[in-house]
Each structure stands twice: as structure tokens, then as C-alpha cells.
N, C-alpha and C positions, 0 to 999 in steps of 0.2 A: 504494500500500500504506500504510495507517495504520501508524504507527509511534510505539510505547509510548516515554515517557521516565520511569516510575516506579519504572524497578528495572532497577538494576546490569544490565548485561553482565556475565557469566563468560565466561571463559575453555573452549571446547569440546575435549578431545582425543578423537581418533579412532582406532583401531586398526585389525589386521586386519577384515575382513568377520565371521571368528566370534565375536570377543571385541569387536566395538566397541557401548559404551554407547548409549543409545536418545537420540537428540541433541533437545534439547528447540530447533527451529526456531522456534517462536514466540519466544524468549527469542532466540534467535543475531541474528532479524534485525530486533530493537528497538534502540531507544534508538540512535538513530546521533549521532554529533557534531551541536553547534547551527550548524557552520557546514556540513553538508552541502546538497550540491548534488543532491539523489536521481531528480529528474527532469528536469536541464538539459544539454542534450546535450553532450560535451565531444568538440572537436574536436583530434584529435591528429595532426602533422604526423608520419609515417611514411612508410617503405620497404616495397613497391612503389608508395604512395598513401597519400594523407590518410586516418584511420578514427574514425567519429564511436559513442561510447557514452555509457551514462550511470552516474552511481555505482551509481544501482540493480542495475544488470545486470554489473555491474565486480569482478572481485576482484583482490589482487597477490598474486602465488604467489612464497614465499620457499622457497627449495629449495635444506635442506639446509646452510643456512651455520652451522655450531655448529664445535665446538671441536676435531673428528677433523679438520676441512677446513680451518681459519683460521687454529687457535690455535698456538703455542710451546705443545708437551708432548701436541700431539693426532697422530690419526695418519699423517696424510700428513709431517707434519712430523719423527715421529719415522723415517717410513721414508727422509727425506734428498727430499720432495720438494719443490720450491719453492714456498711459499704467499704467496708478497707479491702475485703476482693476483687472488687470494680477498681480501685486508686490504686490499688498494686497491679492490674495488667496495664494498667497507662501508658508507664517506663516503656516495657516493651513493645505496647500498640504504638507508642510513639516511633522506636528505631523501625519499626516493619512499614510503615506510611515513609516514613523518609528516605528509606532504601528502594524502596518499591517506586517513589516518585522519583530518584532518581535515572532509576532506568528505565522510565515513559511505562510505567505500570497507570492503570485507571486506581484511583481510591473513590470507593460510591460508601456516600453516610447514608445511614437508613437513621431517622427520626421518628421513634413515638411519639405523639402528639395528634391532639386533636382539633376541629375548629373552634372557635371560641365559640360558639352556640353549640356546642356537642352532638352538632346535626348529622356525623358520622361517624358516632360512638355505639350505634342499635339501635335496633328497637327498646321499646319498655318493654323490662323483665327479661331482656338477652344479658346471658352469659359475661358477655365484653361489657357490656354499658355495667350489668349490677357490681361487678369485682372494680373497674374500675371506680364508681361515684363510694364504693367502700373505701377506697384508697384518697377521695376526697379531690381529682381530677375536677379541676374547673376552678378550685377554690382560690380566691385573692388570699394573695401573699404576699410577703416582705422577703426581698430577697439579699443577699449578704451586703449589696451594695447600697442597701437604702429603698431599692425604686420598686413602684409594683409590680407583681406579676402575678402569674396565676398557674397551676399544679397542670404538667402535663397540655397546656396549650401551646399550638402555634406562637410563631413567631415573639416569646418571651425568653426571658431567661432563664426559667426554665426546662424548657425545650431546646437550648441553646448547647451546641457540644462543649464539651469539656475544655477549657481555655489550651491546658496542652496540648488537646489533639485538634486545635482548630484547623477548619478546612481552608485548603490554598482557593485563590481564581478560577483554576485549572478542574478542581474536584464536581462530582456531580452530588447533589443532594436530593434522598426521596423521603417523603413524608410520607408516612403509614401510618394508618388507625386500628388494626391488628396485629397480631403478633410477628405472624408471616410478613416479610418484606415485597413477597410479590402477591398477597391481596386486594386487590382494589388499585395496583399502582401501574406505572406503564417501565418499571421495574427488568420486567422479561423484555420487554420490546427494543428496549434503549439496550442492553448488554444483547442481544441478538443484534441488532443491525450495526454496533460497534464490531464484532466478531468475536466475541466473550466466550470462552468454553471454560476456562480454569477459575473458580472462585474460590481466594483464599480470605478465610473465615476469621473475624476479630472482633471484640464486643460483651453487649452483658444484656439478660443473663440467657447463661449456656444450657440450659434446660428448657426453654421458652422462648424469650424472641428470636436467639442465636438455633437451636435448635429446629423451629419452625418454621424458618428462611432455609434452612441448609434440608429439612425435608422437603419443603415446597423445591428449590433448587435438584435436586437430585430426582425428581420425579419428573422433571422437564430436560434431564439430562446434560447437568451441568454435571463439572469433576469439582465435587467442594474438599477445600482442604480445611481443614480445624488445628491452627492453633492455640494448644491447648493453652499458654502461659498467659496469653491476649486474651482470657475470658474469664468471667469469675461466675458465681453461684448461691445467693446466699441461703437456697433453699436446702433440706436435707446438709446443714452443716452441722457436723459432729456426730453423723450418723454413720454404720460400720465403712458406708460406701456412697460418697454425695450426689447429688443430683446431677454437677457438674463430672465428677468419672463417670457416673451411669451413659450420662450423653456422648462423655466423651469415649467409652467401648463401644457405643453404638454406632457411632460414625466410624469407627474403626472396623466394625463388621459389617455393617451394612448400608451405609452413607456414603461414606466417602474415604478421607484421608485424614488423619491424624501428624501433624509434626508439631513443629515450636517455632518462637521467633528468631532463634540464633539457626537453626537450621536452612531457616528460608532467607536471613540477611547472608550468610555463608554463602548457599548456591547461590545467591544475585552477584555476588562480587568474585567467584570461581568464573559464572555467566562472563560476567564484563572483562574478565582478566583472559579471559578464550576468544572476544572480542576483538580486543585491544592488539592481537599475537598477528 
């Protein structure tokens, strides 16, 4: 694929299926970093097997790590749940975004959040809307900064990703109101007509929205790979076997691939150094 370097990357967000903007792909899949690697194969040591892609065909899917899920003053945190799982795969979601943009890899944020009229949160008495409005989604709040905002909506801070892992120009953003990243979103559409086949997995939590994107993925016949150290869990913690290794054997047997963040910055820079020759 030719690839333009004469104009900026923006930054693409996505929305539901009915309200999402007309994604200009010519512009999404130009201009990659000068040190991309976009047609050398990169081999990555993983669980059940080695799995070989290339950046062209590669995206890292961030799922969901903003300020409801990470932060002091978001909402897991205000409901008393424990988030130093979330804030310890940071570090590492941080170097796997920065290596991965190096080498003209895609990083797509998937976003929980809903509209501020909750008009695509369910119906009354659905599953998503009751578990949600228990977690108090919608609700005004004070956010660390002083200013207002509100649990779990659009376009606030708390909805807002996590200051270390902020998205470049270049990255695409999708807003989801399910767990799955490709419900209701144009998710599939936009990594199809990129030529997306390898998604490596990062994000919280791994039992659930990480989970439920990488089963929706694998059923449409992507290769998901799951970083295990990039994801936390704070469900089943302290139990003989946590929510997060449940998921994470699962995908290793019947999902996809299982590796870590040093294995995948490793092959990128093995990748570039094969390049380079």
C-alpha cells in the first residue's frame, strides 16, 4: 500500500452505527511513523505458539482505560472498588502504544461511555441499563480537578482516557455503550477496510469488556492476541484462580493468543533491526 506523508494524521472518533461520521480511510491509513516496519513480518513468541504479523495488518486495541476505570475520583473507585490492577498495567500499556506507534502500528481506544441522556444505555429493566444506573452512571460529579462531570458519560472526564495513555492525532477512537467493542459500533468496518487481521489486546477489565471484544473479534475472524500484563481484573481477586487467568487460559485455548508487553516491544524492535539490514 502507498503511503502518503504530506499531511497530518487526525485523530478519527467513531460512534454508534447511526451517528458515526463518514471516516475519511485514505487519511487514517497514511502517513505512518519513519520508522515503520509495514511489510516485515514480526514474529511474536506467544501462548499456544509463536504468531507471525505484520504492522500493516496489526492494530493494539486499548479498551477502555480512562478515568471511570483507573482514576482516584472515577467510578469504580468511587464505588470502593480496587483499581491498582488497572494503574499497574499502565506502565506497560504505555511502552506497547509507543512501540507499536513507532513502527506505523494502528492504536484504536475503545471508550465506555454513554450519551448524556442515557438514550443508549437499554431499555427499562435491561441487563446493561439496571447494572449500570447501580453503579450510578449519569450521576454529577466532582472531578479531581474541581470541574463537573458526570459517571460514565461522553465527552467528560470521566470518560476521558487515562492522562498517561492519552491518544496521539494519528489514533482512532470508538465509543461503545456495551461491553463488546464491536456492538453497535462501525468498529468491524473501519479495521476491515484498513486491512486489520492481527489485534493485539490491552485494557480493563479482562473478564468483561476486554474479554467480550476479543470474543466478538475472534468470531469475525480476527487473530486476537492478549496481553496479559496490559490488563487487570478486579473481579474474583483473591480467589484460588481470578477472573483475569480464567480469561486469560481461555484465550489461550480457544480465542486467540496469549503473550506480554516485553515480548511484543522485543519482536517490534528484532522486526525493525531485520528492516534496517
Amino acid at each position: 500500500m502507498t503511503r502518503r506523508t504530506d499531511q497530518p494524521r487526525r485523530r478519527v472518533v467513531l460512534t454508534g452505527l447511526a451517528t458515526a461520521p463518514r471516516l475519511d480511510l485514505a487519511r487514517a491509513a497514511s502517513d505512518p511513523s519513519p520508522d515503520s516496519i509495514s511489510g516485515t513480518a514480526i514474529e511474536l513468541d506467544a501462548k499456544p505458539q509463536a504468531i507471525s504479523m505484520t504492522a500493516a495488518d496489526t492494530a493494539v486495541i486499548v479498551v477502555d482505560m480512562q478515568n471511570d476505570f483507573g482514576s482516584k475520583g472515577g467510578m469504580f473507585d468511587l464505588a470502593g472498588i480496587d483499581i491498582s490492577g488497572v494503574q499497574k498495567a499502565v506502565a506497560p500499556t504505555g511502552r506497547v502504544i509507543a512501540s507499536a506507534r513507532k513502527a506505523g502500528i494502528r492504536i484504536v481506544y475503545l471508550k465506555m461511555a454513554f450519551r448524556a441522556d442515557l438514550s443508549d444505555m437499554g431499555a427499562p429493566g435491561s441487563v446493561n441499563r439496571d447494572r449500570h444506573l447501580r453503579m450510578n452512571v449519569g450521576k454529577v460529579v466532582r472531578a479531581p480537578d474541581g470541574t463537573e462531570s458526570r459517571i460514565l458519560i461522553r465527552d467528560t472526564w470521566n470518560s476521558d482516557i487515562l492522562s498517561e495513555l492519552k491518544p496521539s492525532d494519528q489514533d482512532i477512537l470508538v465509543y461503545k455503550s456495551r461491553f463488546s467493542g464491536f456492538y453497535q459500533t462501525n468498529l468491524h468496518a473501519t479495521l476491515t477496510k484498513l486491512g486489520i487481521k492481527h489485534l493485539i489486546f490491552t485494557g480493563c477489565t479482562t473478564s468483561i469488556c476486554v474479554e467480550s471484544t476479543v470474543r466478538d473479534a475472534m468470531f469475525r475472524d480476527y487473530l486476537p492476541v492478549l496481553l496479559a500484563d496490559c490488563m487487570s481484573e478486579p473481579i474474583g481477586q483473591g480467589l484460588a484462580r481470578s477472573n483475569h487467568e480464567a480469561s486469560i487460559l481461555s484465550a489461550e485455548v480457544l480465542f486467540g493468543w496469549v503473550s506480554s508487553s516485553d515480548e511484543f516491544i522485543s519482536a517490534l524492535a528484532h522486526a525493525g533491526s531485520a528492516n534496517r539490514v
